[in-house]
N, CA, C and O of each residue as an XYZ file, in Angstrom:
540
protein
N      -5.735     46.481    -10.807
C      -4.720     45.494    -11.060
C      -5.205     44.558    -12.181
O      -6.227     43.912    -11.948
N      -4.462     44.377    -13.625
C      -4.675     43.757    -14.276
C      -3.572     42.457    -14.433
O      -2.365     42.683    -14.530
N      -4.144     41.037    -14.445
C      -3.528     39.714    -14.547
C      -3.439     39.813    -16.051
O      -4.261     40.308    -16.822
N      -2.470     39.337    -16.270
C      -1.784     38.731    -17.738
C      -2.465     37.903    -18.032
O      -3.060     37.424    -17.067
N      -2.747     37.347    -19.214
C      -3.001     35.969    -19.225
C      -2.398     34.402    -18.762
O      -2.914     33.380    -18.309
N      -0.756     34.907    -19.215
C      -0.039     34.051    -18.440
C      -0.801     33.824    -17.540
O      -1.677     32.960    -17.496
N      -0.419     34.828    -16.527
C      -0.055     34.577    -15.062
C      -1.666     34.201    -14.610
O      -1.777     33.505    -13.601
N      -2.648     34.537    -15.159
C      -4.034     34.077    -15.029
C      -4.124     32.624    -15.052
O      -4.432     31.908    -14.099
N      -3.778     32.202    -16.420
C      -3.954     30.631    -16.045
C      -3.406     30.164    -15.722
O      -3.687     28.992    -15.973
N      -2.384     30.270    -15.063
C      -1.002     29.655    -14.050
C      -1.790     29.691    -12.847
O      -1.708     28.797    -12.005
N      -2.531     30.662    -12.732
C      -3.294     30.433    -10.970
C      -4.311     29.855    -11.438
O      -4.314     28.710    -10.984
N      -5.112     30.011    -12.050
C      -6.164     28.813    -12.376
C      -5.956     27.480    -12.097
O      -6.615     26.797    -11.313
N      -4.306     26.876    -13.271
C      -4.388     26.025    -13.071
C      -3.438     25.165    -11.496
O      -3.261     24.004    -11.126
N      -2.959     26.877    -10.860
C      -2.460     25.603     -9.122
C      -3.712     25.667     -8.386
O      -3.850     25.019     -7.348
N      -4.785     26.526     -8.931
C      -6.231     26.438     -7.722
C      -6.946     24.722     -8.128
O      -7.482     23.963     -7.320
N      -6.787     24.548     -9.210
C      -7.354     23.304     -9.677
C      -6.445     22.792     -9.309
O      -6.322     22.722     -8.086
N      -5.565     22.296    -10.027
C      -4.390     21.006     -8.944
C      -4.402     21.125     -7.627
O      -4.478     19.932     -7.336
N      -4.375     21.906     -6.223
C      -4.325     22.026     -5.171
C      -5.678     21.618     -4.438
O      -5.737     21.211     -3.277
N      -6.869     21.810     -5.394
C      -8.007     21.443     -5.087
C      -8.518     20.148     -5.514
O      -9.529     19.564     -5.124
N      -7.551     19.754     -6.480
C      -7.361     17.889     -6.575
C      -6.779     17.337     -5.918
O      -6.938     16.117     -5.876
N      -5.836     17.970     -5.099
C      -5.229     17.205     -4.248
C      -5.536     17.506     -2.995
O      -4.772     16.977     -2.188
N      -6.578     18.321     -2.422
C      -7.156     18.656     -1.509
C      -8.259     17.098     -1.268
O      -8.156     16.093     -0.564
N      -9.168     17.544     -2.160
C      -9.773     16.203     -2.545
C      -9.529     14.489     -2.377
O      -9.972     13.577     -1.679
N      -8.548     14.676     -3.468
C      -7.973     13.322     -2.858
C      -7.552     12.797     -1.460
O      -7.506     11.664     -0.980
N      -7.257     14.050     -0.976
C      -6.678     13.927      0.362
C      -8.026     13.840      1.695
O      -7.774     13.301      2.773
N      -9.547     14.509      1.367
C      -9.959     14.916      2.069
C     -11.870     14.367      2.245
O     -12.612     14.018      3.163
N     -11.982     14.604      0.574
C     -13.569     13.783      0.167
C     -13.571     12.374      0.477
O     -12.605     11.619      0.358
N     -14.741     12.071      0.888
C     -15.304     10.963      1.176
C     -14.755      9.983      0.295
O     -14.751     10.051     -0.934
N     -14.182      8.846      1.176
C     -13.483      7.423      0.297
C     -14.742      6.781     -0.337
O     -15.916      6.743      0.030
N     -14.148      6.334     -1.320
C     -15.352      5.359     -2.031
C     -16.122      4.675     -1.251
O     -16.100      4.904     -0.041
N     -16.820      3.858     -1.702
C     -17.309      2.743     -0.762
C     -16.696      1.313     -1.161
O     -16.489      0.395     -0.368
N     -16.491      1.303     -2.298
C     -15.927      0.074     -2.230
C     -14.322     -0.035     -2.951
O     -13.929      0.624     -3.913
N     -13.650     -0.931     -2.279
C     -12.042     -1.096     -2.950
C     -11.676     -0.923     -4.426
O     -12.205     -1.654     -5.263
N     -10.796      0.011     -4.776
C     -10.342     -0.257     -5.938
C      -9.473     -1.305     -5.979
O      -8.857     -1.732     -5.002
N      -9.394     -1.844     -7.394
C      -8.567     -3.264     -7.468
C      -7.213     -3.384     -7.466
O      -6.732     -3.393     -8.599
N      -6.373     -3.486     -6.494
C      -4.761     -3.100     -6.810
C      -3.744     -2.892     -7.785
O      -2.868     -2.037     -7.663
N      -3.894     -3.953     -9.107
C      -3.946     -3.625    -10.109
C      -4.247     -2.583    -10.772
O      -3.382     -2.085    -11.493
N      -5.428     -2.054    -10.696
C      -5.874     -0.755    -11.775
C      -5.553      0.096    -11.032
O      -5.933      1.193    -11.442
N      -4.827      0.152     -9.767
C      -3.986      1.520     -9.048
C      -2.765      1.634     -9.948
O      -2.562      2.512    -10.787
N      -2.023      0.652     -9.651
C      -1.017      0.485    -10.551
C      -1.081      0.812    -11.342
O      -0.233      1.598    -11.764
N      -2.154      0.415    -12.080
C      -1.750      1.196    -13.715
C      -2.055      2.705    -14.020
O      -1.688      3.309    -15.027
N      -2.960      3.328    -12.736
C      -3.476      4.431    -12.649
C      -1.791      5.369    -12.826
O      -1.427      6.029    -13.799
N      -1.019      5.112    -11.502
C       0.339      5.101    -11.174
C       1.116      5.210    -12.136
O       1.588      6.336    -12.290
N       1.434      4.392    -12.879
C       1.953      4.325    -14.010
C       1.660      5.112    -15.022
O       2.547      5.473    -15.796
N       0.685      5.403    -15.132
C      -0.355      5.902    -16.236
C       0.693      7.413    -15.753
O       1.685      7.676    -16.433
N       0.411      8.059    -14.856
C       1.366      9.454    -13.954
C       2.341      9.202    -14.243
O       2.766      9.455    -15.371
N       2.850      8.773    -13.573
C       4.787      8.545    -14.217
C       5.060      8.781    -15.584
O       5.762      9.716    -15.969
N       4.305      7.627    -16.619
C       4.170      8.190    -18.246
C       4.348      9.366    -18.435
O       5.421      9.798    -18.858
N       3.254     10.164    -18.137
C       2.902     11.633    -18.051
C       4.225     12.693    -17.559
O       4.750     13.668    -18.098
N       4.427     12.072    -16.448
C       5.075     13.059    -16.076
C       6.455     12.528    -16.647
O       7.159     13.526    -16.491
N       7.184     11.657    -17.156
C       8.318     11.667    -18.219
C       7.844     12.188    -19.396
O       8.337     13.306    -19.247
N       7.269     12.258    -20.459
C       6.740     12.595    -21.514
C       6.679     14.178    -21.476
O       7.187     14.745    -22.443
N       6.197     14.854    -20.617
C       5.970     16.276    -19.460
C       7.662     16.253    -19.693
O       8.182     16.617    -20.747
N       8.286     15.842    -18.714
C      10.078     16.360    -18.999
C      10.803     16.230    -20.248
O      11.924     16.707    -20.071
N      10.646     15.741    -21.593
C      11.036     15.483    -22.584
C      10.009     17.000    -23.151
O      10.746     17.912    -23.525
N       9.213     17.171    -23.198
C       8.375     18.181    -23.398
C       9.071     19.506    -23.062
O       9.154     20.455    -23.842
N       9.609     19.465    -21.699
C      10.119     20.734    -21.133
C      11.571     20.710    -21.654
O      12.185     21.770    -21.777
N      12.119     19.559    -21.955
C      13.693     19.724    -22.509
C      13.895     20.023    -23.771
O      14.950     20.485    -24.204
N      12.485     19.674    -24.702
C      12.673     20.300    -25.883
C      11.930     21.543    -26.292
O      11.573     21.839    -27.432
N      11.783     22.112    -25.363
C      11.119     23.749    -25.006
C       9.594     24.005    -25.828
O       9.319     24.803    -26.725
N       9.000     23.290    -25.338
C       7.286     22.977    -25.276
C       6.861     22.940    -24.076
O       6.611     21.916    -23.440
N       6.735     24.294    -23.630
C       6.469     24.718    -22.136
C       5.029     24.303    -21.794
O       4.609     23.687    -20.814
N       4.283     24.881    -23.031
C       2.885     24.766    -22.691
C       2.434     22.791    -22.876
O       1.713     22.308    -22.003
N       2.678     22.354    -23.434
C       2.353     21.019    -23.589
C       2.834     20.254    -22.371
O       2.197     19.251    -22.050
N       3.892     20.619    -21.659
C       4.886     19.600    -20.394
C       3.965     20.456    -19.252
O       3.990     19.749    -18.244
N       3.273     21.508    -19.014
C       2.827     22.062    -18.522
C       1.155     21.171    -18.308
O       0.718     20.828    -17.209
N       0.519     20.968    -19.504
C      -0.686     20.170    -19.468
C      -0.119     18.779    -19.252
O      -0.891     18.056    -18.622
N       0.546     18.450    -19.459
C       1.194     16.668    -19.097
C       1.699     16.899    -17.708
O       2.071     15.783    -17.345
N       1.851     17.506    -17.013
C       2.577     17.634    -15.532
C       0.833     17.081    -14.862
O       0.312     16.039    -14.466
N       0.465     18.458    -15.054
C      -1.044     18.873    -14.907
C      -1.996     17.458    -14.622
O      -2.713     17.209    -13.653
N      -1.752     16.742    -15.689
C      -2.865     15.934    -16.090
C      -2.139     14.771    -14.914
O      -3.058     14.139    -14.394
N      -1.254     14.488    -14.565
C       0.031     13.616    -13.775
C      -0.300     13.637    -12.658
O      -0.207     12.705    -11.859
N      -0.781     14.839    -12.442
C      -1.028     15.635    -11.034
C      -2.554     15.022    -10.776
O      -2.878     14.633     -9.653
N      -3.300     14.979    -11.703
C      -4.872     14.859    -11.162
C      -4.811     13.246    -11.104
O      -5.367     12.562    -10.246
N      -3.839     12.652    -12.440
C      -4.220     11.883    -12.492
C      -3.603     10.614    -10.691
O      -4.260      9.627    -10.360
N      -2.685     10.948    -10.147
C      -1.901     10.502     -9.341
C      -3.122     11.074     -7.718
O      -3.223     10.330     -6.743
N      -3.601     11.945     -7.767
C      -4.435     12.133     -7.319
C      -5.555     11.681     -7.422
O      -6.038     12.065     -6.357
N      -6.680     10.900     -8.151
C      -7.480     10.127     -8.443
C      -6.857      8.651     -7.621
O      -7.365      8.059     -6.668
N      -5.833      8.391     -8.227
C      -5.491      7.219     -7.823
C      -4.913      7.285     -6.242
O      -4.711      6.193     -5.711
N      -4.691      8.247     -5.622
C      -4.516      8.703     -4.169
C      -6.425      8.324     -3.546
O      -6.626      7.515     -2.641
N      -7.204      8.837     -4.021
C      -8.744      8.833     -3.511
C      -9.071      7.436     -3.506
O      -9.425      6.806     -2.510
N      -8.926      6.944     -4.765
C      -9.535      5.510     -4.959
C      -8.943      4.504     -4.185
O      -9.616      3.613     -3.666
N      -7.375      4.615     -4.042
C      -7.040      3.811     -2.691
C      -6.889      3.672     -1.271
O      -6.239      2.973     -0.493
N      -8.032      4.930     -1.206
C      -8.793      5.196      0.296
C     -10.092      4.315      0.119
O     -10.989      4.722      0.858
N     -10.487      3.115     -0.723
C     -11.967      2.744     -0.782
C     -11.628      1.698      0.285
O     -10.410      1.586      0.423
N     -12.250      1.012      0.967
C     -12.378     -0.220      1.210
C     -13.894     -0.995      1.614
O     -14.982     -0.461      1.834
N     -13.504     -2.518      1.620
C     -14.833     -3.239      1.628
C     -15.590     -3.382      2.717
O     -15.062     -3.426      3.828
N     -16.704     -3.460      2.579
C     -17.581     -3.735      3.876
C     -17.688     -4.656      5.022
O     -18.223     -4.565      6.127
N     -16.569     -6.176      4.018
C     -16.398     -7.470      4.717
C     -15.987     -6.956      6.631
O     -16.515     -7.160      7.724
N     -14.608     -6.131      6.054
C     -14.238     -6.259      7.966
C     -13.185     -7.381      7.624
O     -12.311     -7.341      8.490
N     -12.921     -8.403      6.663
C     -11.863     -9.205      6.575
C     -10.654     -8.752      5.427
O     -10.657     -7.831      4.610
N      -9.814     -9.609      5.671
C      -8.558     -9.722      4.565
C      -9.193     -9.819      3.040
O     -10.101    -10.639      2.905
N      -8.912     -9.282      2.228
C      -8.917     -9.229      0.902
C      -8.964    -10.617      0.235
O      -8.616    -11.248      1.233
N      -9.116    -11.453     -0.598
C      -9.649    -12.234     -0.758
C      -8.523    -12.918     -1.359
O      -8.363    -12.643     -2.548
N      -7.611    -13.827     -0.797
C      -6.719    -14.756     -0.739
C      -5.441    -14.252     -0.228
O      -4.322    -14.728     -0.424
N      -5.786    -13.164      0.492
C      -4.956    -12.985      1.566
C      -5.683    -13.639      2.582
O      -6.889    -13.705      2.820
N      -4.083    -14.388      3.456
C      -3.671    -15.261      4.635
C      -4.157    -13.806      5.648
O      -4.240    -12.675      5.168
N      -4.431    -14.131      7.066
C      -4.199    -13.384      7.978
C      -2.653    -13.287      8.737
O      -1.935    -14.227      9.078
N      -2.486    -12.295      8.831
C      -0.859    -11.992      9.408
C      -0.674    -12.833     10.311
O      -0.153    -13.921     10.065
N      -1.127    -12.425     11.696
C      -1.319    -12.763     12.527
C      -2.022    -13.647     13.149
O      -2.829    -13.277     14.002
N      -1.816    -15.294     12.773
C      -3.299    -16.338     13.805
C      -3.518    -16.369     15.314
O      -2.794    -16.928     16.137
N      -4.499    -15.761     15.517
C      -4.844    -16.367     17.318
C      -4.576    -17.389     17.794
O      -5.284    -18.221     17.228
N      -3.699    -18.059     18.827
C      -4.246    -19.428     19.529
C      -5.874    -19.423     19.807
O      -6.617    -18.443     19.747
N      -6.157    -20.521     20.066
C      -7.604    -20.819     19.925
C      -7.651    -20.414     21.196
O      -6.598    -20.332     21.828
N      -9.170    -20.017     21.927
C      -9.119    -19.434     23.037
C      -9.552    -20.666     24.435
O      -9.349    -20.553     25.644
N     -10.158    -21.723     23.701
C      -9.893    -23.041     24.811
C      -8.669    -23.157     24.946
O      -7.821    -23.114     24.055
N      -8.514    -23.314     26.100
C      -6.521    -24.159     26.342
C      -6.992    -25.574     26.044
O      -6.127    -26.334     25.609
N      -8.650    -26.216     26.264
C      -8.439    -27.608     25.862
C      -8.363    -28.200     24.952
O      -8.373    -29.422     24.799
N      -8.234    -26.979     23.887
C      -8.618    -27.420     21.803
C      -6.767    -27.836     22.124
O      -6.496    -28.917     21.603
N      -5.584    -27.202     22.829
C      -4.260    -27.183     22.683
C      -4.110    -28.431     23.212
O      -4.775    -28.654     24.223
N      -3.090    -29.704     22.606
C      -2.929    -30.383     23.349
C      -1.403    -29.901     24.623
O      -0.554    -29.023     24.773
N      -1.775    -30.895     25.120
C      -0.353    -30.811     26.814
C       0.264    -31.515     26.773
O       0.069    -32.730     26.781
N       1.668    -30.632     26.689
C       3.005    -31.424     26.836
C       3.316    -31.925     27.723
O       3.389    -31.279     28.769
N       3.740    -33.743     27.681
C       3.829    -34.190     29.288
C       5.390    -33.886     29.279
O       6.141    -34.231     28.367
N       5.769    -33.198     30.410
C       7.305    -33.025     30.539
C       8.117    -33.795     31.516
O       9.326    -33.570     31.574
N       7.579    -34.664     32.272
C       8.012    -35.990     33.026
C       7.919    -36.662     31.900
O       9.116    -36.821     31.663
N       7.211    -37.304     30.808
C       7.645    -38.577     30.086
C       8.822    -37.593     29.271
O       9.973    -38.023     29.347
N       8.735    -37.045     28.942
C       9.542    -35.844     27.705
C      11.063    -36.037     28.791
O      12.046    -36.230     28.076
N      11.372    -36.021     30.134
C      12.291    -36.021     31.003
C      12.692    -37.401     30.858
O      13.701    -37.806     30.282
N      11.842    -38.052     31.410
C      12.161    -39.783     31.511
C      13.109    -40.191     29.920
O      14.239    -40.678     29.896
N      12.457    -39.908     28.988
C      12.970    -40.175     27.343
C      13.990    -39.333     27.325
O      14.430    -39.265     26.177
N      14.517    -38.721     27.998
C      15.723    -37.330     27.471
C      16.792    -38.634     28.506
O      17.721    -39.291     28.036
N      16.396    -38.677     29.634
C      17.285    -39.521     30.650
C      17.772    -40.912     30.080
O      18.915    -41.362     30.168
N      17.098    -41.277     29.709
C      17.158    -42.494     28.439
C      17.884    -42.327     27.389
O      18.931    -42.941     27.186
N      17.502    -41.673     26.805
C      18.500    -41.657     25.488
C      20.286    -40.721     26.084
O      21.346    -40.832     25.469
N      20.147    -40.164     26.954
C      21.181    -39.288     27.315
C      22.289    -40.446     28.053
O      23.498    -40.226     28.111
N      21.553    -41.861     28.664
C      22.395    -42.756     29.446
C      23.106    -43.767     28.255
O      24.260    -44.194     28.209
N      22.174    -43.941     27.484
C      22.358    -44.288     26.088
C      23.795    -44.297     25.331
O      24.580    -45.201     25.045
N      23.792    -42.605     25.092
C      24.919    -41.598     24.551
C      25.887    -41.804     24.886
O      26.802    -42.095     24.115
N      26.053    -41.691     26.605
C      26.918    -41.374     26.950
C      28.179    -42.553     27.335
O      27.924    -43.699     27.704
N      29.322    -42.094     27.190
C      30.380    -43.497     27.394
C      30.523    -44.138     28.500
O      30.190    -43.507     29.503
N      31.009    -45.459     28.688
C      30.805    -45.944     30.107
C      31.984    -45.378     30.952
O      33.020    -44.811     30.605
N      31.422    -45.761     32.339
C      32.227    -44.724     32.900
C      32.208    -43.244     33.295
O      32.994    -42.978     34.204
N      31.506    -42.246     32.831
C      31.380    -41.392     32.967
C      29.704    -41.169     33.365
O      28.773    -41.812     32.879
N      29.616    -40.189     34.279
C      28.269    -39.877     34.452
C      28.745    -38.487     36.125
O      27.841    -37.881     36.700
């Protein structure tokens, strides 16, 4: 059985893309965070590619939209790996708020609502309000 050339580097190149995205999906995360920003632009950077890649294929430059798909592919994949890194802290990213605050775990750090004076002042102002005569 003899492969074409075509059809040779057409499997070449889905064993390499499939094995970049194997990768991305599967090798060891960095150790430390990539910066959200330079994902983004990683991101972007793909999208480029892969419009430039369809203008390529609409003006029948198979082989060129073919290496711009390609390159879209690894490159979107890189940026899939790198935003598996994270930091060693164990905390929120650095001026990120926490979602969620704990109450403090003394009940005596909380102050206590007195609900007899809170009653007495509601009874008060409510006798106040109200018109004479009625009650």
């Amino acid at each position: 059985m003899v492969l074409s050339p075509s059809f040779a580097w057409k499997l070449v190149l889905a064993v390499v893309l499939g094995a970049a995205i194997v990768a991305s999906a599967y090798a060891k995360a960095p150790r430390r965070a990539f910066p959200g920003g330079d994902l983004r632009r990683l991101v972007f950077a793909a999208l480029v590619l892969y419009a430039v890649g369809l203008v390529s294929s609409l003006s029948h430059h198979g082989a060129v939209a073919a290496v711009l798909y390609a390159t879209g592919i690894v490159v979107s994949a890189l940026a899939a790996w790198l935003s598996r890194g994270s930091d060693d802290s164990g905390g929120p990213p650095p001026g990120d708020q926490p979602a969620d605050e704990q109450p403090p775990p003394d009940p005596d750090g909380v102050p206590q609502f007195d609900w007899l004076a809170f009653e007495r002042e509601f009874r008060a102002y409510q006798s106040q309000r109200q018109p004479t005569g009625t009650r």
